[in-house]
C-alpha positions as CSV (number, residue, x, y, z in Angstrom):
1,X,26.6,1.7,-32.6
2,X,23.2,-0.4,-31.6
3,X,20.5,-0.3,-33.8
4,X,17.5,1.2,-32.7
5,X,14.7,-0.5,-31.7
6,X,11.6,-0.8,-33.3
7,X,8.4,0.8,-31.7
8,X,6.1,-1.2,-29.7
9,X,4.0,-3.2,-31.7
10,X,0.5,-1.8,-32.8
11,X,-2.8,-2.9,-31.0
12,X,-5.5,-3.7,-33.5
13,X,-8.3,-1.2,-32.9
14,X,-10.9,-4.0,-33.4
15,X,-8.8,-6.1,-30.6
16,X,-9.1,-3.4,-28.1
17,X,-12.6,-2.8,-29.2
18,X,-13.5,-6.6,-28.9
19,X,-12.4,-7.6,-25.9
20,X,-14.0,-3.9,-24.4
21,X,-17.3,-4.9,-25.3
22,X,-17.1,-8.9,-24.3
23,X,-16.2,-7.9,-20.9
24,X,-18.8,-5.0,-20.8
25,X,-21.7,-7.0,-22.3
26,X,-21.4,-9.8,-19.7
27,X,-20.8,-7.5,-16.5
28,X,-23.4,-5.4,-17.6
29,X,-25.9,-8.6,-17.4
30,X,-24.2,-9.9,-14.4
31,X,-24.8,-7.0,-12.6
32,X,-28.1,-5.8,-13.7
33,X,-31.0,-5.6,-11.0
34,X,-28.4,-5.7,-8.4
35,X,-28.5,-1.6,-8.3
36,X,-24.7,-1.3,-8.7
37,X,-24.4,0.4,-12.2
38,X,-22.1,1.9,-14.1
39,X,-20.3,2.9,-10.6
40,X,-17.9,1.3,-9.0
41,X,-17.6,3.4,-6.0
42,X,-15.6,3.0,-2.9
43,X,-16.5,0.3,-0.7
44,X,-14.9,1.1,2.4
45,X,-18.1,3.5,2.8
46,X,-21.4,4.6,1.2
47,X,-21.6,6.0,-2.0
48,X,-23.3,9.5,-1.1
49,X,-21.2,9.4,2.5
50,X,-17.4,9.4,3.9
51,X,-15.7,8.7,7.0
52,X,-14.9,11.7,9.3
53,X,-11.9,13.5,9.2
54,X,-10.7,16.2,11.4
55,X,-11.7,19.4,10.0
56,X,-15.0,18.4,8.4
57,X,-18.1,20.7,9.0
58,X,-19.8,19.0,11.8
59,X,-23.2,19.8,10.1
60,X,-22.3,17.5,7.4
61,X,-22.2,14.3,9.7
62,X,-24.6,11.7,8.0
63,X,-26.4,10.3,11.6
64,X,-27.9,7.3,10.0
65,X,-24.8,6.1,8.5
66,X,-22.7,6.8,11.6
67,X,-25.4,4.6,13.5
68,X,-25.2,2.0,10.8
69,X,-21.4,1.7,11.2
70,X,-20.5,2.5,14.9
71,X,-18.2,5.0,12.6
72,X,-18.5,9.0,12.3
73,X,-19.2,9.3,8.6
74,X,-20.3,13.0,7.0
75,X,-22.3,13.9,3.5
76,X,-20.5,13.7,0.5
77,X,-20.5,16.9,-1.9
78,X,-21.1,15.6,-6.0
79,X,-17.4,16.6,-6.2
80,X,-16.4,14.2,-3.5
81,X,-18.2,11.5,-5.3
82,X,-15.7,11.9,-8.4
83,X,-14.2,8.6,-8.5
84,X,-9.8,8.3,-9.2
85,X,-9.0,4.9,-9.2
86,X,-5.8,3.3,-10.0
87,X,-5.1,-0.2,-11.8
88,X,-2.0,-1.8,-10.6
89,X,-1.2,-4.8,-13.1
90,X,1.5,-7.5,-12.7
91,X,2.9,-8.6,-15.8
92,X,6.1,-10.2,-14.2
93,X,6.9,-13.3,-15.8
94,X,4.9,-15.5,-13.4
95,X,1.9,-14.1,-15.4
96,X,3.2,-15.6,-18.2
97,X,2.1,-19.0,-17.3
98,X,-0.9,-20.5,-18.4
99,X,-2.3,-24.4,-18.1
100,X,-6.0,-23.9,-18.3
101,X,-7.6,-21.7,-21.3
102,X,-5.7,-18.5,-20.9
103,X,-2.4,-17.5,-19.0
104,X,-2.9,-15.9,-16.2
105,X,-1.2,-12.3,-18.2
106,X,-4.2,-12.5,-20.6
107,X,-7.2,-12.9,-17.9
108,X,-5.8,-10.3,-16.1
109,X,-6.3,-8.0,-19.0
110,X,-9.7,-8.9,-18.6
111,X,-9.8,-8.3,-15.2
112,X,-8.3,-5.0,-15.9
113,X,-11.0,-4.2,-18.4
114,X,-13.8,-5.2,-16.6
115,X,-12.6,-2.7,-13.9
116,X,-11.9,0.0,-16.7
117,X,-16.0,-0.6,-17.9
118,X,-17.4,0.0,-14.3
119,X,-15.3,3.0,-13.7
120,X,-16.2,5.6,-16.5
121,X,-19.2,7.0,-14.4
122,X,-19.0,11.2,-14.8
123,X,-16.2,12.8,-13.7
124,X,-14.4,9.4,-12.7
125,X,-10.7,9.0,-14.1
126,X,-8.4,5.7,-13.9
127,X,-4.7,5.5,-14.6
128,X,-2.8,2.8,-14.3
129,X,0.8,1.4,-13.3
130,X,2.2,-1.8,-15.1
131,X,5.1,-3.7,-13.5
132,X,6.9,-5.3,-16.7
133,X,9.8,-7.1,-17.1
134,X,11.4,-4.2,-18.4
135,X,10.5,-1.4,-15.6
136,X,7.3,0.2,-14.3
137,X,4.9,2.1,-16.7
138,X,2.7,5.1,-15.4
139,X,-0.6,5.5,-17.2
140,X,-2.0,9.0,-16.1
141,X,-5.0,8.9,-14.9
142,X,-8.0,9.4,-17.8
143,X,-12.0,9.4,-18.2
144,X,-14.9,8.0,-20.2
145,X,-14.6,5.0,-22.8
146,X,-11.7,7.0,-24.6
147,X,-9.7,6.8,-21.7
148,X,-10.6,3.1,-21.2
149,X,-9.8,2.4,-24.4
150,X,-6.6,4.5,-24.1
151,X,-5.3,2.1,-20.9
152,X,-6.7,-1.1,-22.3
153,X,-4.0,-0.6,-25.4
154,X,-1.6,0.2,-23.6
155,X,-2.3,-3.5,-21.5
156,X,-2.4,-5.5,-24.6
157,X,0.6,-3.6,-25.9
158,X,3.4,-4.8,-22.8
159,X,5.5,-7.4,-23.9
160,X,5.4,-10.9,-22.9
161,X,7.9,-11.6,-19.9
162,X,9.2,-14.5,-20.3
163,X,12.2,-14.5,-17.4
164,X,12.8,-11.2,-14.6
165,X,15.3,-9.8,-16.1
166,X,18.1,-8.2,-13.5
167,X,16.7,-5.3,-11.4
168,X,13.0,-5.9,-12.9
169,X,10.9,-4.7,-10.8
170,X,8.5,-6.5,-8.4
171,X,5.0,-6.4,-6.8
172,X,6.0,-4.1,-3.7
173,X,8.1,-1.8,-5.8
174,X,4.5,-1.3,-7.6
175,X,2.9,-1.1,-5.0
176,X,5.2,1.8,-3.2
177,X,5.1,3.8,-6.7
178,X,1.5,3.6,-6.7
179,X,1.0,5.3,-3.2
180,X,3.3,8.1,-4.4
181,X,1.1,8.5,-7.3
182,X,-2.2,8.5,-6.0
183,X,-2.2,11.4,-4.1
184,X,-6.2,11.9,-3.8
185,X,-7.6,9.1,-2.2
186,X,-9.7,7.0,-4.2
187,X,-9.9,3.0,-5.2
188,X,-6.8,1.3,-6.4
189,X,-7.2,-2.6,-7.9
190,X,-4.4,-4.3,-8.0
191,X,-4.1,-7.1,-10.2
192,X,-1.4,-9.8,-9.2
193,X,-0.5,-13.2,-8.3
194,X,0.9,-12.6,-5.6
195,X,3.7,-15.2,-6.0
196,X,6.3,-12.9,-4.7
197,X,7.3,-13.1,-0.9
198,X,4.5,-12.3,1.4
199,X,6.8,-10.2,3.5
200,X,8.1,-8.2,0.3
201,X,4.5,-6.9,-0.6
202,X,2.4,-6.8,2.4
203,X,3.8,-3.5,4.4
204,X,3.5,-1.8,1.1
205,X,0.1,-2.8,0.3
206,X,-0.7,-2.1,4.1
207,X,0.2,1.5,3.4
208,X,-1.6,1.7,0.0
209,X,-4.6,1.0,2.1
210,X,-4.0,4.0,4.9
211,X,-5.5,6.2,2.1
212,X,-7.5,4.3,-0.2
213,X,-9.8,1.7,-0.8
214,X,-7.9,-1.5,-2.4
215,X,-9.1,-4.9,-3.7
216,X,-6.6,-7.2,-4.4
217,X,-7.8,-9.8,-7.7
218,X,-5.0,-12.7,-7.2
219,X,-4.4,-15.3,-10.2
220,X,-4.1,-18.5,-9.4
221,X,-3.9,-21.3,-11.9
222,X,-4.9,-24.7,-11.3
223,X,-1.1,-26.4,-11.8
224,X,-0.3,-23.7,-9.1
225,X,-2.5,-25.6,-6.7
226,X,-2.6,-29.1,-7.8
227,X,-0.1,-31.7,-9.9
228,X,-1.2,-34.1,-12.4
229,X,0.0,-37.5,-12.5
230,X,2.2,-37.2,-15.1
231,X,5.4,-39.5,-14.1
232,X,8.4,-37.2,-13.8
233,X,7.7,-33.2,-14.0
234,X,10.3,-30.3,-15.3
235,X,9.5,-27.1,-13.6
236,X,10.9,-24.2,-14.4
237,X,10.5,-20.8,-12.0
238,X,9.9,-18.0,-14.6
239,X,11.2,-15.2,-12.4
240,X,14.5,-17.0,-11.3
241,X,15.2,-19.5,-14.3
242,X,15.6,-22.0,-11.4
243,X,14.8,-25.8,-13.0
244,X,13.8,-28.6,-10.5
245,X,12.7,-32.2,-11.8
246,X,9.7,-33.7,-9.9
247,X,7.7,-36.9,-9.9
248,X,4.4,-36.9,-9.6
249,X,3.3,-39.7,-7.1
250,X,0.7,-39.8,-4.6
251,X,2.7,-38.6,-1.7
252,X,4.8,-35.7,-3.4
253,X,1.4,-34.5,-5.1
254,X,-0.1,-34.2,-1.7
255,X,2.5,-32.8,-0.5
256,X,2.2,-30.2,-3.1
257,X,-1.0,-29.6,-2.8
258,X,-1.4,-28.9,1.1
259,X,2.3,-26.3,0.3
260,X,-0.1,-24.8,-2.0
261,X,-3.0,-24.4,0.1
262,X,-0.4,-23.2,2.9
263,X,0.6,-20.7,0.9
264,X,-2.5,-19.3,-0.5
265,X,-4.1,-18.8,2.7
266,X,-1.2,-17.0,4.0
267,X,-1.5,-14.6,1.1
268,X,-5.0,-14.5,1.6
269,X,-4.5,-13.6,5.5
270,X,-2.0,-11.1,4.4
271,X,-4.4,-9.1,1.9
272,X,-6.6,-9.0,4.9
273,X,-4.2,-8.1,7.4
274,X,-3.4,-4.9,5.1
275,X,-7.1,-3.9,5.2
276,X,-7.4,-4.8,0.9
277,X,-10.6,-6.7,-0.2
278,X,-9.3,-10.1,-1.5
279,X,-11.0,-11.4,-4.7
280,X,-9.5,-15.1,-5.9
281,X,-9.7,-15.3,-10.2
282,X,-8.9,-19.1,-11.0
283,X,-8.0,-18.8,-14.8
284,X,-10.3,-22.6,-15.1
285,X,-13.0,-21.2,-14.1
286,X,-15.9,-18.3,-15.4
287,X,-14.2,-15.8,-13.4
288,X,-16.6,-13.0,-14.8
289,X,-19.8,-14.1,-12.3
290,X,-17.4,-14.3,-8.9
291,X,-16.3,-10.5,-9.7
292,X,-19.7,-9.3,-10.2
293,X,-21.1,-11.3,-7.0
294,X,-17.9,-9.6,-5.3
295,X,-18.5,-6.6,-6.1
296,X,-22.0,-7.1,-5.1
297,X,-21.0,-8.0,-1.8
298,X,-18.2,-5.7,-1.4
299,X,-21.0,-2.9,-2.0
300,X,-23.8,-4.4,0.5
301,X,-21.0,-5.6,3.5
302,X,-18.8,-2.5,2.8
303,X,-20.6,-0.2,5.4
304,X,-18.8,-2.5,8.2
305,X,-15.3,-0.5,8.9
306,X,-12.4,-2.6,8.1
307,X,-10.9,-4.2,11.3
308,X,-6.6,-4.3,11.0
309,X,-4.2,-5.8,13.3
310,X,-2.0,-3.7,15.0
């Protein structure tokens, strides 16, 4: 008989209360003259407006908007304006990895509360789904700080992959599972690095999209894009186990680098392509300032319908 396990390991209140307010305190002043608020919003469309659908009460169209956009868009009731977002969060094992101040697991926590701050507007509610090495974790969705709070511990609580273990699951099987559950359209942010095949995630993604409002927030660490010279490298893929030696001269660190940008700009077409907003967090840099100034910009260039390939 196997012993039983222990229970996940307890989240210091002041931990979850801590890292709440750094986040909060910063966007707050990041964001403040900028007439976003405390609402995130979709950005797809205007806050008191929506796009047309079949059905609506033709006295509702909004003219001005629908002039503004070259799109039909109609008045939206106070109900309508009752924000359900979803956080997708990858904590594969490829998160695990970390060369600069933080892995790129921990800032997206960060990432994950600053999202969790700017949507606890009245009547909003955010759930979450967490891809972990061990399966995928449905948070339902809740409102106010409590509920923050409630999803924040339950981020900081997920164990720290370390290898995919057999039949873990992957970005697109989050991806599908959140569709299914987020049945009233609202905003979903999904948190990733996007290191799995392009082709695995972006059809999925694409169809998270068909009914809500995404922005994609894709880690990136600087060894991801660049090599030191270092004389002869051990890498080690977290998700496979794979090992490879390298050496780091001049020719095999450019080569790596221009692989690098190669493959981030294909990821970066393919977040397009699926009608997302794409927001880059390099885990060097003071990540805090690019989110507010994207979602500054998001808010201001977000009358424009999104444009998709067919």
């Amino acid at each position: 008989m196997s012993p039983t396990l222990p229970p996940p390991p307890l989240v210091a209140p002041s931990t979850v209360k801590r890292l709440s307010l750094q986040v909060a305190r910063r966007l707050d002043g990041l964001l403040q003259g900028e007439h976003l608020g405390h609402r995130l919003g979709l950005g797809s469309e205007p806050a008191d407006a929506r796009a047309y659908v079949p059905g609506d009460d033709v006295r509702r169209i909004d003219w001005a908007v629908t002039a503004r956009t070259s799109e039909t868009h109609v008045r939206t009731t106070i109900a309508e304006r009752e924000l359900e977002s979803m956080l997708v969060v990858d904590l594969s094992a490829s998160m695990s990895f970390g060369t600069a101040t933080a892995e790129k697991r921990e800032v997206a926590i960060a990432v994950a509360a600053a999202f969790l701050h700017l949507a606890k507007g009245p009547g909003d509610r955010t759930g979450a789904l967490l891809i972990g090495e061990d399966g995928l974790h449905s948070l339902p969705p809740r409102g106010g700080a409590l509920g923050a709070y409630s999803t924040l511990s339950a981020l900081l609580r997920q164990p720290r992959a370390t290898t995919a273990g057999a039949g873990a699951p992957d970005l697109a099987a989050g991806l599908r599972a959140a569709a299914v559950r987020q049945r009233r359209r609202g905003l979903v942010v999904v948190v990733s690095d996007l290191l799995d095949p392009v082709e695995s995630w972006h059809r999925p993604l694409r169809h998270l999209t068909a009914r809500n409002d995404v922005i994609v927030a894709q880690l990136v660490d600087r060894r991801e894009r660049e090599l030191p010279d270092v004389g002869v490298l051990r890498l080690v893929d977290p998700d496979s186990g794979r090992e490879v030696e390298l050496a780091t001269n001049a020719r095999t660190r450019a080569r790596y680098a221009e692989a690098a940008a190669a493959r981030l700009a294909a990821q970066a077409a393919a977040v397009r392509d699926a009608g997302a907003s794409h927001l880059v967090v390099r885990t060097e840099d003071d990540w805090l300032p690019q989110l507010a100034r994207h979602l500054v910009r998001r808010r201001r260039v977000g009358l424009a319908p999104t444009t998709r390939r067919t």
